[in-house]
Backbone atoms as SQL, in Angstrom:
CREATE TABLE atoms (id INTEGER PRIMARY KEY, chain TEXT, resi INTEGER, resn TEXT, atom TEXT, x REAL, y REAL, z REAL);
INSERT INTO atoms VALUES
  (1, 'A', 1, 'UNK', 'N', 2.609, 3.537, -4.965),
  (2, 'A', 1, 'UNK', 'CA', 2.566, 2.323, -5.772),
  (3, 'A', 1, 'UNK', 'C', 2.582, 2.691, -7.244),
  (4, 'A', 2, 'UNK', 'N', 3.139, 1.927, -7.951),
  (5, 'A', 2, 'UNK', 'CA', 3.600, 2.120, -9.470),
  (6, 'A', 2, 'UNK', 'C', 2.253, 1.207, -10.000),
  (7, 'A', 3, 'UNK', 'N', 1.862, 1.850, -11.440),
  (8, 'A', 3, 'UNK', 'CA', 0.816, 1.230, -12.341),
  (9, 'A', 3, 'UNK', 'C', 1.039, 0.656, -12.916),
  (10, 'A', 4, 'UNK', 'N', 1.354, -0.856, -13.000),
  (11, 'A', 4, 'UNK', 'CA', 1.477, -1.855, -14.789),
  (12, 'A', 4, 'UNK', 'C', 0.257, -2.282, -15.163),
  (13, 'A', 5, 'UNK', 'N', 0.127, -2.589, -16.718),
  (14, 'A', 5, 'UNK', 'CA', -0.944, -3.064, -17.064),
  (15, 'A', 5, 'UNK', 'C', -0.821, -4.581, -17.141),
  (16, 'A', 6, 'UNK', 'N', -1.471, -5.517, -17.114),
  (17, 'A', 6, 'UNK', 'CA', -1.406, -6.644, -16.656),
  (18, 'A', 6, 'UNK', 'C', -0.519, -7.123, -18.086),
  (19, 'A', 7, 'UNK', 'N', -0.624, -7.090, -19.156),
  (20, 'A', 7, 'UNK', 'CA', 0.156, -7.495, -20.451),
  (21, 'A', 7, 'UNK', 'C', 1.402, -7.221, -20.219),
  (22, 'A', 8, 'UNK', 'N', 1.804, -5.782, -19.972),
  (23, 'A', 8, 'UNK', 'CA', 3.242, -5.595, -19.775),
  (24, 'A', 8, 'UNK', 'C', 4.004, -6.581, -18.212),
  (25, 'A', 9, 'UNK', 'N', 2.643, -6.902, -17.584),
  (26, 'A', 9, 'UNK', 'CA', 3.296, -7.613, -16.307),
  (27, 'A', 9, 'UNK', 'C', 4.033, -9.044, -16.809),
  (28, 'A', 10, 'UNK', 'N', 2.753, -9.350, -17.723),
  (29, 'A', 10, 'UNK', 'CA', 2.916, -10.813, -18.055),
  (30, 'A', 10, 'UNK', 'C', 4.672, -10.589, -19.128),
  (31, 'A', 11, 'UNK', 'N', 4.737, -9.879, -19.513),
  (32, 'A', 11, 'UNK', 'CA', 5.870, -9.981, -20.231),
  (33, 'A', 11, 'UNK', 'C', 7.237, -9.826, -19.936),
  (34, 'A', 12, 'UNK', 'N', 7.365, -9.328, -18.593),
  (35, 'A', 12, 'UNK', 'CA', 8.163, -8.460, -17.492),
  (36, 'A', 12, 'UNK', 'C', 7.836, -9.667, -16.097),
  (37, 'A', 13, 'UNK', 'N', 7.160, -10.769, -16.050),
  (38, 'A', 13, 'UNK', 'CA', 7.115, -10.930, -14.917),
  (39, 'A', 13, 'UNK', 'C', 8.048, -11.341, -14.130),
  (40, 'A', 14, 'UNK', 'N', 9.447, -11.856, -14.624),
  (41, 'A', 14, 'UNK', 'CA', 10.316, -12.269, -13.643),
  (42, 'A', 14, 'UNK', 'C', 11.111, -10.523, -13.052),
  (43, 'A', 15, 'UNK', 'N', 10.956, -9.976, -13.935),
  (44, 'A', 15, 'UNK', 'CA', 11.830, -8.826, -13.245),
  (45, 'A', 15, 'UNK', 'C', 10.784, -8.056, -12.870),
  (46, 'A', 16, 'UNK', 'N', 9.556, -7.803, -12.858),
  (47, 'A', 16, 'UNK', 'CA', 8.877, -7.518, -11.783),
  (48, 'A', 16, 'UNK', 'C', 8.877, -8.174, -10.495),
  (49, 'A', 17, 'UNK', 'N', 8.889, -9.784, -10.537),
  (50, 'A', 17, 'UNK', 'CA', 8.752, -10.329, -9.288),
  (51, 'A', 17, 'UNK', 'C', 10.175, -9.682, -8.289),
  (52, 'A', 18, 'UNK', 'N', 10.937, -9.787, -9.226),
  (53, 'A', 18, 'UNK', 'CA', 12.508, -9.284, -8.603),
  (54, 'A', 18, 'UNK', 'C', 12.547, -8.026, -7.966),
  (55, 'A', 19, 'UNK', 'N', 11.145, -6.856, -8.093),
  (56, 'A', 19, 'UNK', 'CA', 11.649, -5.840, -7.378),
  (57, 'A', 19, 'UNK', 'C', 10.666, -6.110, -6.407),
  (58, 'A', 20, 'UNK', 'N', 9.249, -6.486, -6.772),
  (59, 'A', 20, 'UNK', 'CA', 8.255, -6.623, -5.296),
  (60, 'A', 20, 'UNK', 'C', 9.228, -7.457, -4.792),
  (61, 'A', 21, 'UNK', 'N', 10.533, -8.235, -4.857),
  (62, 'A', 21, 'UNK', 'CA', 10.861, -9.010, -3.629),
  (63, 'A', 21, 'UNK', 'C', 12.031, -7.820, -2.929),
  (64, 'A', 22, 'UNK', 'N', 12.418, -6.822, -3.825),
  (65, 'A', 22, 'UNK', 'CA', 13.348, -5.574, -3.162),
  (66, 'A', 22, 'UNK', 'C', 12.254, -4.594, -2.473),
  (67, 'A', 23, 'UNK', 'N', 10.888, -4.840, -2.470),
  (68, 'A', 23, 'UNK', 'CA', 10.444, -4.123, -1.260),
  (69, 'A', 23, 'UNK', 'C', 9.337, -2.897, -2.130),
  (70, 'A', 24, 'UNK', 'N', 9.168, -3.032, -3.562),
  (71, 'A', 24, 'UNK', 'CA', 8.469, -2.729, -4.214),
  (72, 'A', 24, 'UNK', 'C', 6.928, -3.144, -4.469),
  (73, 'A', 25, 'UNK', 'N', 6.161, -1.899, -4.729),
  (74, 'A', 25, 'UNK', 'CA', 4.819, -2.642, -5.051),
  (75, 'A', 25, 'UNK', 'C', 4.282, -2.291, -6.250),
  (76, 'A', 26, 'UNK', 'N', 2.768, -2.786, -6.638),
  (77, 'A', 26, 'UNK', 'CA', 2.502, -2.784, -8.000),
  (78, 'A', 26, 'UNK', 'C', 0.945, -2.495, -7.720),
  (79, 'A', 27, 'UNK', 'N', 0.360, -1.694, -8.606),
  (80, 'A', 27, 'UNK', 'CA', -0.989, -2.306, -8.752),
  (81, 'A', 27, 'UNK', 'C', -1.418, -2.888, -10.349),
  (82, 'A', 28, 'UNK', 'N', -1.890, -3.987, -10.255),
  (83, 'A', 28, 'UNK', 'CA', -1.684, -4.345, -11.888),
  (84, 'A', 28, 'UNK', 'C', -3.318, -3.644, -12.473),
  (85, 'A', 29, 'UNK', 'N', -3.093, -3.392, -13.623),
  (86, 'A', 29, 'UNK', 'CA', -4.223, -2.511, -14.681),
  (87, 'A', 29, 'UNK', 'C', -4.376, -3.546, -15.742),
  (88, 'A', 30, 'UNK', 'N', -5.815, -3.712, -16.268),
  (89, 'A', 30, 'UNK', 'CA', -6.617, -3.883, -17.220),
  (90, 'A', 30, 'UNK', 'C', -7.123, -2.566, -17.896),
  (91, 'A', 31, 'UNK', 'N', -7.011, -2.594, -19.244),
  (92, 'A', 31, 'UNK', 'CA', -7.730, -0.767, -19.565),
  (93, 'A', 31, 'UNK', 'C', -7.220, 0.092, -18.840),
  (94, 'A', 32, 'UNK', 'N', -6.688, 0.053, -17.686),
  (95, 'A', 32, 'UNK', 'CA', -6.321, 1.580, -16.958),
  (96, 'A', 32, 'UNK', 'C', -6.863, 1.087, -15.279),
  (97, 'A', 33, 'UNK', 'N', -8.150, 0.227, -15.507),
  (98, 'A', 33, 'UNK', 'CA', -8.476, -0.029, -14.554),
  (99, 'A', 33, 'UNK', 'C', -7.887, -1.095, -13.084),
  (100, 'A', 34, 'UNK', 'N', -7.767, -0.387, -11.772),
  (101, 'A', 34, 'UNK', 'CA', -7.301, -1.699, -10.487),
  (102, 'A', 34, 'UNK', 'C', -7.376, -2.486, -11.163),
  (103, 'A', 35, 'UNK', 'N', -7.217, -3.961, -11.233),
  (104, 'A', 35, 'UNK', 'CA', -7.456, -5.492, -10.760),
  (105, 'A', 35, 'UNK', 'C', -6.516, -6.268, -9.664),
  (106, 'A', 36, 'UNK', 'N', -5.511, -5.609, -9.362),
  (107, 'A', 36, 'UNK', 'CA', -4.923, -6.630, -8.253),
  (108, 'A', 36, 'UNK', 'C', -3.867, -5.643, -7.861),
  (109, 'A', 37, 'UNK', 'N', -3.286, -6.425, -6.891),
  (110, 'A', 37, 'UNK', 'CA', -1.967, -5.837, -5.871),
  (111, 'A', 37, 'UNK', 'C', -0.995, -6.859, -5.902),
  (112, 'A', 38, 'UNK', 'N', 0.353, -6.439, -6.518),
  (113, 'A', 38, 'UNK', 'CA', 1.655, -7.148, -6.014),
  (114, 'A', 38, 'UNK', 'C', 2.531, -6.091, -5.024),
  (115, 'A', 39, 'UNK', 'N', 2.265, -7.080, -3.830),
  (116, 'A', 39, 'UNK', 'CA', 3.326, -6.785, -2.237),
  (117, 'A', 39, 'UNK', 'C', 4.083, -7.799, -2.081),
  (118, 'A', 40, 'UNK', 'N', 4.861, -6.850, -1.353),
  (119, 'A', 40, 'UNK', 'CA', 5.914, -7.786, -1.015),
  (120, 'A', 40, 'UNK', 'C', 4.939, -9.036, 0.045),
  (121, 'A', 41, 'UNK', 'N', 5.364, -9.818, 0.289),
  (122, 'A', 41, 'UNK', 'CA', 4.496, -11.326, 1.173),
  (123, 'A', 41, 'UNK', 'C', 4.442, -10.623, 2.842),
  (124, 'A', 42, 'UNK', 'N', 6.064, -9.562, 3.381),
  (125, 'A', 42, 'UNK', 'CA', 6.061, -9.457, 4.668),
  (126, 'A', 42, 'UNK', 'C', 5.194, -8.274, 4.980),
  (127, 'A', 43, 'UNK', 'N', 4.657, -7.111, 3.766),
  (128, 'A', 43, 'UNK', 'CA', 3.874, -6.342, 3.784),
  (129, 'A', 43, 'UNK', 'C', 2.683, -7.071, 4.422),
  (130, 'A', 44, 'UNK', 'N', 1.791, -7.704, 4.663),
  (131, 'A', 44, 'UNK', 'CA', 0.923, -8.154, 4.716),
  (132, 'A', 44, 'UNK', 'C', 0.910, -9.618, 6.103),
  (133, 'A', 45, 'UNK', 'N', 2.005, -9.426, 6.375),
  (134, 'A', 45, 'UNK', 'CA', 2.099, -10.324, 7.858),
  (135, 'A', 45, 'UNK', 'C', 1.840, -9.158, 9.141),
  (136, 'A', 46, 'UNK', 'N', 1.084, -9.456, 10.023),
  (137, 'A', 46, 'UNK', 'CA', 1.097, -8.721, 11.183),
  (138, 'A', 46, 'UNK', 'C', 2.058, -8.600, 11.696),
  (139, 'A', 47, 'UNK', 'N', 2.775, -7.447, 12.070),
  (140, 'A', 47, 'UNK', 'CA', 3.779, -6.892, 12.956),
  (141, 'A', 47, 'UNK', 'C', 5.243, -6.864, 11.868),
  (142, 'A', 48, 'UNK', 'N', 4.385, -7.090, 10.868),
  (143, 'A', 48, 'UNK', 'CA', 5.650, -6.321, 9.830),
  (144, 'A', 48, 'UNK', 'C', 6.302, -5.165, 10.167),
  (145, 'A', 49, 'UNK', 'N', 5.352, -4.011, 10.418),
  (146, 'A', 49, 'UNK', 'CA', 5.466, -2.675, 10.599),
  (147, 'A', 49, 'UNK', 'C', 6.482, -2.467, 11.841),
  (148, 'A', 50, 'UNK', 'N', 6.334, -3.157, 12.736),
  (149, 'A', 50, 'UNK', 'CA', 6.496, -2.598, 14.156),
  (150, 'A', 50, 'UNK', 'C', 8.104, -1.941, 13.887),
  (151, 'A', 51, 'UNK', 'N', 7.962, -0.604, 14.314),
  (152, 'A', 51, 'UNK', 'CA', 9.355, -0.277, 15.004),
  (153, 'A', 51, 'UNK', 'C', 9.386, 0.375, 14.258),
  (154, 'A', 52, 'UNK', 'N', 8.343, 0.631, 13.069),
  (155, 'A', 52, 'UNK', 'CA', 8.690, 1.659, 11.713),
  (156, 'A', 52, 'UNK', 'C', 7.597, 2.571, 11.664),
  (157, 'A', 53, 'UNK', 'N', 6.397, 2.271, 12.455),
  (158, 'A', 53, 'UNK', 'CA', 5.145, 3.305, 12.717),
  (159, 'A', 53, 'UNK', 'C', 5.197, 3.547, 14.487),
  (160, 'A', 54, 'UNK', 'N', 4.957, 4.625, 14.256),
  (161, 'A', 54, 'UNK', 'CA', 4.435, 5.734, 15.838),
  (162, 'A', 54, 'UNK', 'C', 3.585, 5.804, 16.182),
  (163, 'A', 55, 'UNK', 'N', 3.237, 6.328, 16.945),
  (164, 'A', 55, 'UNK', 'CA', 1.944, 6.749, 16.857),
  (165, 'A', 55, 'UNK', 'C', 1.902, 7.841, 18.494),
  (166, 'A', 56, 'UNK', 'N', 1.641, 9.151, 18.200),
  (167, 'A', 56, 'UNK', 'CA', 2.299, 10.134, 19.175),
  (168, 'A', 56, 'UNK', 'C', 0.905, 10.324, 20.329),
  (169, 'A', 57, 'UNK', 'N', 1.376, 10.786, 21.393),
  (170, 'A', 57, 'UNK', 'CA', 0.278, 11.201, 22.423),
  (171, 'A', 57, 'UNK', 'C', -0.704, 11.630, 21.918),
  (172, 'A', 58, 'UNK', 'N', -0.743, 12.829, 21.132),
  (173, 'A', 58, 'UNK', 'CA', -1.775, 13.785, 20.410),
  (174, 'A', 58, 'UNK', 'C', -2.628, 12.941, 19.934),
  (175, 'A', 59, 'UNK', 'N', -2.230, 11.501, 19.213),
  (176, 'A', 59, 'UNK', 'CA', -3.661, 10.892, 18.879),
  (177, 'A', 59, 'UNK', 'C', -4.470, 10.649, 20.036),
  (178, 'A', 60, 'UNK', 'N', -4.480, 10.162, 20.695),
  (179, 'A', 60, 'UNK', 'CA', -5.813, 10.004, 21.719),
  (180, 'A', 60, 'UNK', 'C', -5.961, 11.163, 22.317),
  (181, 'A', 61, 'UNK', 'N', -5.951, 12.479, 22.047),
  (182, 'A', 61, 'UNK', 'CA', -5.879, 13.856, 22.465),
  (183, 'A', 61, 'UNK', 'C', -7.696, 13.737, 22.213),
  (184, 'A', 62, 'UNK', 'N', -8.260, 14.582, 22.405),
  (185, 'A', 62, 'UNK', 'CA', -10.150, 14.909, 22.321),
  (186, 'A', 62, 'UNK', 'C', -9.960, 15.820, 21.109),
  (187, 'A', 63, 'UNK', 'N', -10.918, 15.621, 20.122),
  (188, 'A', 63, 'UNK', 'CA', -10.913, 16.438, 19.103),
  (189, 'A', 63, 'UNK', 'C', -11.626, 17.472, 19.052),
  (190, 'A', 64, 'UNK', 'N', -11.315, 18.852, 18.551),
  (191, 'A', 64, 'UNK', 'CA', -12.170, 20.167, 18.791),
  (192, 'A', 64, 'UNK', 'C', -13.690, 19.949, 18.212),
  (193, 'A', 65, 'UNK', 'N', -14.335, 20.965, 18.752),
  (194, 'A', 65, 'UNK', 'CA', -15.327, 20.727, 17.818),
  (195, 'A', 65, 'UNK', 'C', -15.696, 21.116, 17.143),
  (196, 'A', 66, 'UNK', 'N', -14.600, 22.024, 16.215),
  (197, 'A', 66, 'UNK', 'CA', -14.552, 21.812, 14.634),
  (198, 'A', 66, 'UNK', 'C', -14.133, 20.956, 13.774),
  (199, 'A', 67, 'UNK', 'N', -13.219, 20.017, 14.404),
  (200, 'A', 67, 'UNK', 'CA', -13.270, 18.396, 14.177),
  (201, 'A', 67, 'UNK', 'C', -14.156, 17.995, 14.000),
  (202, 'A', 68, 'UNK', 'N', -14.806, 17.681, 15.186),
  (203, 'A', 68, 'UNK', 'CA', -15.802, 16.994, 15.414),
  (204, 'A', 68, 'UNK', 'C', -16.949, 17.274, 14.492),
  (205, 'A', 69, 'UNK', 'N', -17.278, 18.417, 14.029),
  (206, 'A', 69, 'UNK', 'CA', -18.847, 18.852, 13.125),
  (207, 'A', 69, 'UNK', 'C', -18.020, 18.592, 11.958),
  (208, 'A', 70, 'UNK', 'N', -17.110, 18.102, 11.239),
  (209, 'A', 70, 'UNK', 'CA', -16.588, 17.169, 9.656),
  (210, 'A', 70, 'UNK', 'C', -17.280, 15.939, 10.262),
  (211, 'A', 71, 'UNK', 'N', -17.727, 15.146, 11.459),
  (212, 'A', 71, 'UNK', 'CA', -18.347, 13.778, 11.329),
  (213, 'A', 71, 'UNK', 'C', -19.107, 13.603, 11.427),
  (214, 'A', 72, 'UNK', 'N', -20.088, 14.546, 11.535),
  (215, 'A', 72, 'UNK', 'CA', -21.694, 14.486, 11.638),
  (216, 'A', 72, 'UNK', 'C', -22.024, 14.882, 10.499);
């Protein structure tokens, strides 16, 4: 995700809106600091993803237990 500061958003906002709608995102900045997220709208619908994430056997595999002693 790319950083704008909320001033440069406000001044830029139609051609910002124009790329979060090409599939771009934003996090907007105050001082430097988070305050918000521009996503695209289908980012954020359930089953957006499907067909574009995996997810392989090995995950439900048993974890060693040198894994395992990082969660305790």
């Amino acid at each position: 995700m790319r950083y704008v500061d909320v001033e440069k958003a406000e001044a830029t906002w139609l051609d910002l809106v124009a790329r979060v709608e090409a599939g771009e995102a934003f996090v907007l900045t105050r001082k430097g600091a988070p305050v918000a997220c521009l996503t695209p709208a289908n980012a954020r619908i359930p089953g957006a993803m499907m067909g574009q994430i995996s997810i392989g056997p090995e995950f439900f595999e048993p974890l060693l237990d040198s894994e395992l002693d990082g969660w305790e």
